[in-house]
C-alpha beads as a LAMMPS data file, in Angstrom:
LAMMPS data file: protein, C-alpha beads

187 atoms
186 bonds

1 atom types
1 bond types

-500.0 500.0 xlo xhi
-500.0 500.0 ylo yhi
-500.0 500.0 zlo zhi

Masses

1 110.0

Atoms # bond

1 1 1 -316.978 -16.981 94.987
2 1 1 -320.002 -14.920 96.159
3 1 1 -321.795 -16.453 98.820
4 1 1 -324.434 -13.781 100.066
5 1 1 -327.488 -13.492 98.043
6 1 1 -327.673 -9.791 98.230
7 1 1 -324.562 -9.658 95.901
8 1 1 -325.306 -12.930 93.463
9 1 1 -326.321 -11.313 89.563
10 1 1 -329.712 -10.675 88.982
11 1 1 -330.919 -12.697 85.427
12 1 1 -333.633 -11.322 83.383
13 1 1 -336.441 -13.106 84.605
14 1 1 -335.843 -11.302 88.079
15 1 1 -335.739 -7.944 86.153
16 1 1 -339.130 -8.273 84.502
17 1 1 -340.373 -9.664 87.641
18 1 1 -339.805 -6.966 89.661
19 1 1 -341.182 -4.369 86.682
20 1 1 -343.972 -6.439 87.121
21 1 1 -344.361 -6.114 90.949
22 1 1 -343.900 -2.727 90.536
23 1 1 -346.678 -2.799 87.476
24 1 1 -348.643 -4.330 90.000
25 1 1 -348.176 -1.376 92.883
26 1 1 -348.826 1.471 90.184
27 1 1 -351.910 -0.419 89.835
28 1 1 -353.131 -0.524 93.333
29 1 1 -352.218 2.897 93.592
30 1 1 -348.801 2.343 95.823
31 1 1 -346.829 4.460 93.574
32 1 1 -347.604 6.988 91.746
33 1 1 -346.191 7.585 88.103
34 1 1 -343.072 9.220 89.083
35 1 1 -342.047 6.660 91.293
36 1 1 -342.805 4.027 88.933
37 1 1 -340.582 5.085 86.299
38 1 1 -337.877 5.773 88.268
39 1 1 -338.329 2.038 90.064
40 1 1 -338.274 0.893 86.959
41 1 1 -335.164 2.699 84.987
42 1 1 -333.518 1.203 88.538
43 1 1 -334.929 -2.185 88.448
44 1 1 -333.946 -2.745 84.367
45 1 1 -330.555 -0.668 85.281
46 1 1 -330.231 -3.585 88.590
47 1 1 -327.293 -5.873 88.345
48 1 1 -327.413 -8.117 91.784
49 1 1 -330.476 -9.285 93.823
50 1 1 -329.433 -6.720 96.787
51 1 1 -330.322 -3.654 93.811
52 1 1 -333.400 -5.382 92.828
53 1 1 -334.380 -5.722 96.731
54 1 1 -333.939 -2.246 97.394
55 1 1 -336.174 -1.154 94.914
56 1 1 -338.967 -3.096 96.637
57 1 1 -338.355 -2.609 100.137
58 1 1 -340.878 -0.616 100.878
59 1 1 -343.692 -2.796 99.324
60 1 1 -345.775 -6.022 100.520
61 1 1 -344.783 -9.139 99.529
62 1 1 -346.601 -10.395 96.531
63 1 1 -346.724 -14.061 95.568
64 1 1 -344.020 -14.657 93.162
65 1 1 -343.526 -17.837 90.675
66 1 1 -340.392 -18.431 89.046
67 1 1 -338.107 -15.398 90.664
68 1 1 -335.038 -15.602 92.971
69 1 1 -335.799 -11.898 94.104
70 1 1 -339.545 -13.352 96.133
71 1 1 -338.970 -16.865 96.071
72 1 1 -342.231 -19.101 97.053
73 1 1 -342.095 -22.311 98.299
74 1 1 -344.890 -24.700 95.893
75 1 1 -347.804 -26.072 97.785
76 1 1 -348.353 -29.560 98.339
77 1 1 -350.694 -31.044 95.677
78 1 1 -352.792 -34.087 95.702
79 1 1 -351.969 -36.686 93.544
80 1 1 -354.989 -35.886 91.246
81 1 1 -353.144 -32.504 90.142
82 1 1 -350.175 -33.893 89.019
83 1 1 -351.327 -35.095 86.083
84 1 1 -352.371 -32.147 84.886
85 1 1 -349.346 -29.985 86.215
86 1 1 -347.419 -32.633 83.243
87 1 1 -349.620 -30.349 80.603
88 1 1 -347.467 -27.322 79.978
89 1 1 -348.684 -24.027 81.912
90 1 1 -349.771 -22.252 78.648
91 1 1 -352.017 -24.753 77.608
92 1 1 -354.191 -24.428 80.453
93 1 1 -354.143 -21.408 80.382
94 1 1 -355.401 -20.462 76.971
95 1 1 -358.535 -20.267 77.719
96 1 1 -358.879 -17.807 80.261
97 1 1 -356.586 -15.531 78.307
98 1 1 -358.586 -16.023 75.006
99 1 1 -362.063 -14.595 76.678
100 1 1 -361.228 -11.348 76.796
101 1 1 -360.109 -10.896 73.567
102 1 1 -363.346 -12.816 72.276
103 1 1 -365.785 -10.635 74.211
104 1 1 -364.340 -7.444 72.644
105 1 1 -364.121 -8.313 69.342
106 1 1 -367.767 -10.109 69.330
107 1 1 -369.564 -7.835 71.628
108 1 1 -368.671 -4.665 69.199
109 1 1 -369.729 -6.571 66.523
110 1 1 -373.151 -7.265 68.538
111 1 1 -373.516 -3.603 69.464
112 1 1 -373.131 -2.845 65.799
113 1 1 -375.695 -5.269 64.738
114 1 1 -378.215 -4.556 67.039
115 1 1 -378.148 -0.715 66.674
116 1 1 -378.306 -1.248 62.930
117 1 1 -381.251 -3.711 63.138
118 1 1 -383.359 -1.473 65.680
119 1 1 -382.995 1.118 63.128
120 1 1 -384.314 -1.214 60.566
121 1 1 -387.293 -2.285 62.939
122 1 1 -388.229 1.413 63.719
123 1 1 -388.333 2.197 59.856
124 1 1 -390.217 -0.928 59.403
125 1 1 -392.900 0.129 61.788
126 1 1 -392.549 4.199 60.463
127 1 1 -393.088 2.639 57.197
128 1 1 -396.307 -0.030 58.233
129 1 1 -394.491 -2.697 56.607
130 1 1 -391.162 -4.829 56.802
131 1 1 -388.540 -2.926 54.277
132 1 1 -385.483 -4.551 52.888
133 1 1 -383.706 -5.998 55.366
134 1 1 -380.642 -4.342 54.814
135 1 1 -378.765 -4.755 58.281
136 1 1 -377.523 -8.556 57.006
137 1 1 -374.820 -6.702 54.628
138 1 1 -373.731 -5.409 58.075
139 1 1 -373.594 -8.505 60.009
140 1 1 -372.652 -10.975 57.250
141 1 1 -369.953 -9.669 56.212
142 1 1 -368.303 -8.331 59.122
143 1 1 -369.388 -11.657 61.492
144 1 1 -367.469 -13.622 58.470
145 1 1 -364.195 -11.601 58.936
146 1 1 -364.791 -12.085 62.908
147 1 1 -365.156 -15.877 62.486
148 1 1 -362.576 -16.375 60.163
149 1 1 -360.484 -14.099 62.895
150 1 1 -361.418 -15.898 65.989
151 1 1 -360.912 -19.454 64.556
152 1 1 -357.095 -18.599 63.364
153 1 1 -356.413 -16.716 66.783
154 1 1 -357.781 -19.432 68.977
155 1 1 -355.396 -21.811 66.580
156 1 1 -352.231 -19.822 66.985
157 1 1 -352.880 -18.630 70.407
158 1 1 -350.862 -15.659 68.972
159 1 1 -353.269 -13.153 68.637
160 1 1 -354.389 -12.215 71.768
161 1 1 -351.438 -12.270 73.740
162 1 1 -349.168 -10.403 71.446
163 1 1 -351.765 -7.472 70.368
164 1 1 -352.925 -6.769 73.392
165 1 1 -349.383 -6.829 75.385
166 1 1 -348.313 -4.298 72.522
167 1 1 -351.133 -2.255 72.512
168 1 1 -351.168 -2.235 76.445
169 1 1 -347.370 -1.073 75.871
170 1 1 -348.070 1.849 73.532
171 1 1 -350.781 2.759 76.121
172 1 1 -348.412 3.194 78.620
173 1 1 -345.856 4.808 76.727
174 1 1 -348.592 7.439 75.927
175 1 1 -349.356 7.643 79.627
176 1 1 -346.248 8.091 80.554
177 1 1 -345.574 10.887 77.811
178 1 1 -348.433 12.937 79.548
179 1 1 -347.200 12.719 82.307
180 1 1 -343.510 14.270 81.330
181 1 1 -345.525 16.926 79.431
182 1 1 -347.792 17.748 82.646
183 1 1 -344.789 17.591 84.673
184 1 1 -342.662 20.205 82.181
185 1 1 -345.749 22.464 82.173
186 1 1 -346.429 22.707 85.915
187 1 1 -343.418 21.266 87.562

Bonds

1 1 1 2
2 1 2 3
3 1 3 4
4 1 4 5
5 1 5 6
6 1 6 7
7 1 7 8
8 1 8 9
9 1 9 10
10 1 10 11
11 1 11 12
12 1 12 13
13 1 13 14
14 1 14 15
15 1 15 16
16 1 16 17
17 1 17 18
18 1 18 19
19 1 19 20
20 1 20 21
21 1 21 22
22 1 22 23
23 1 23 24
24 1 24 25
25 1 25 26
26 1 26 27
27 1 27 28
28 1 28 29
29 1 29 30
30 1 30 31
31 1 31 32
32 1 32 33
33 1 33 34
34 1 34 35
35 1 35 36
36 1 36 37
37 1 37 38
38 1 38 39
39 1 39 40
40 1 40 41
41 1 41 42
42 1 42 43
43 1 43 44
44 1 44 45
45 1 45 46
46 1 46 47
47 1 47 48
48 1 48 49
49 1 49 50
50 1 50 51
51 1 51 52
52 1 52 53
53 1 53 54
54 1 54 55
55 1 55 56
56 1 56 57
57 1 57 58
58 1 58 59
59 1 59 60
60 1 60 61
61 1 61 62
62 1 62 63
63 1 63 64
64 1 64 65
65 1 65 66
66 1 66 67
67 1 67 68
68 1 68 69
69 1 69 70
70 1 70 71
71 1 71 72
72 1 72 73
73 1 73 74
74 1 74 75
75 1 75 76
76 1 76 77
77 1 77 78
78 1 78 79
79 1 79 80
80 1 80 81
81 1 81 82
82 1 82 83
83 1 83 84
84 1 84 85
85 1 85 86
86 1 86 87
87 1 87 88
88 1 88 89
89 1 89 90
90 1 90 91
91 1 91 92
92 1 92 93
93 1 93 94
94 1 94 95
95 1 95 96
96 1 96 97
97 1 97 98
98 1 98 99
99 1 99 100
100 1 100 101
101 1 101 102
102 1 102 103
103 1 103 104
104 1 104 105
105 1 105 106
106 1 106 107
107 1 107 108
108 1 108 109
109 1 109 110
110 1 110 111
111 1 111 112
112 1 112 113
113 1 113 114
114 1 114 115
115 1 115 116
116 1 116 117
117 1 117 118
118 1 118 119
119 1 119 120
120 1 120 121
121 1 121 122
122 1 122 123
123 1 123 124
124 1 124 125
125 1 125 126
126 1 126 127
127 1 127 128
128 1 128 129
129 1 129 130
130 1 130 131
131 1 131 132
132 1 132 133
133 1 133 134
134 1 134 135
135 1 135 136
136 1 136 137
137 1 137 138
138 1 138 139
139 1 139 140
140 1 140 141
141 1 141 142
142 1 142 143
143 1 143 144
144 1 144 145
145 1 145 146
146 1 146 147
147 1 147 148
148 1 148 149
149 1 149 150
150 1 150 151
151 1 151 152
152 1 152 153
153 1 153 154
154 1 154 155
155 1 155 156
156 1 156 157
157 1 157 158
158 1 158 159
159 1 159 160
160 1 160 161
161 1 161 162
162 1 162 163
163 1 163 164
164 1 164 165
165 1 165 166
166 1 166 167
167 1 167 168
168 1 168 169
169 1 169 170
170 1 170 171
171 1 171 172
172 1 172 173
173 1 173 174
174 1 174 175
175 1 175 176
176 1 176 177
177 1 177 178
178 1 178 179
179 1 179 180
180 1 180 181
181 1 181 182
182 1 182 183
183 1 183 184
184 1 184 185
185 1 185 186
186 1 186 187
């Protein structure tokens, strides 16, 4: 039986966190690209805690929840807050995770608008009088398709979470493809 951490298997969730802390550093600018992916191939390619340690030796300790590799000890919490730590995590959540997605979908939709009805306005006054107001086949149908969007995504929960995590994926995939192609033609 193993009885040192360092040499214990590594499970999933300790994987991804790492990629995550290391996510995190590329971010902040600790690593640069290079050093990312290879952290990475190493941290997905890690079978015990002492592999997954190594490949963040050299970086501060984040705040971890949920992950043998940087285990956190949970704060003390007034009595008040444990009824709501009974709702499940993602529940509370859903909020804060929904605005984003909200404020891109609506505020294109609100550029769009407004461009088209200041074009209407300066015809209008070109023209001495109010024209057709044509910009409504613009918003109508478009703010329809946005409702009907927003009410089913903020139902499922699904829609933000898993378009954006894939489209953030193919972003990076890209970024990472410029990179090799950079490095080929210079390196």
């Amino acid at each position: 039986m193993v009885e040192r951490r360092e040499d214990l298997r590594a499970a999933d969730a300790d994987r991804q966190f790492v990629a995550g802390r290391l996510r995190d550093a590329l971010n902040e600018g600790r690593l640069n690209l290079s050093e990312y992916d290879e952290r990475l191939q190493d941290a997905y390619a890690a079978k015990t805690y002492g592999d997954l340690d190594k490949i963040l030796d050299d970086l501060p300790v984040a705040s971890a929840a949920h992950s043998q590799v940087a285990p956190v000890t949970p704060p003390v919490q007034p009595a008040a807050q444990a009824t709501e730590e009974a709702a499940p995590a993602a529940d509370r959540l859903q909020p804060r995770r929904m605005a984003p997605w909200l404020l891109g979908v609506w505020s294109a939709w609100l550029i769009a608008v407004s461009v088209n009805v200041v074009i209407w306005l300066l015809v209008s006054i070109s023209a001495g009088q109010l024209i057709y107001f044509w910009p409504m086949w613009v918003a109508g149908p478009w703010g329809a398709v946005l409702l009907a969007t927003t009410l089913t995504g903020i139902a499922s929960g699904e829609g933000y979470q898993q378009r954006y995590k894939e489209k953030w994926e193919r972003k990076q995939a890209r970024r990472r493809e410029r990179f090799e192609r950079r490095r080929e033609r210079w390196g």
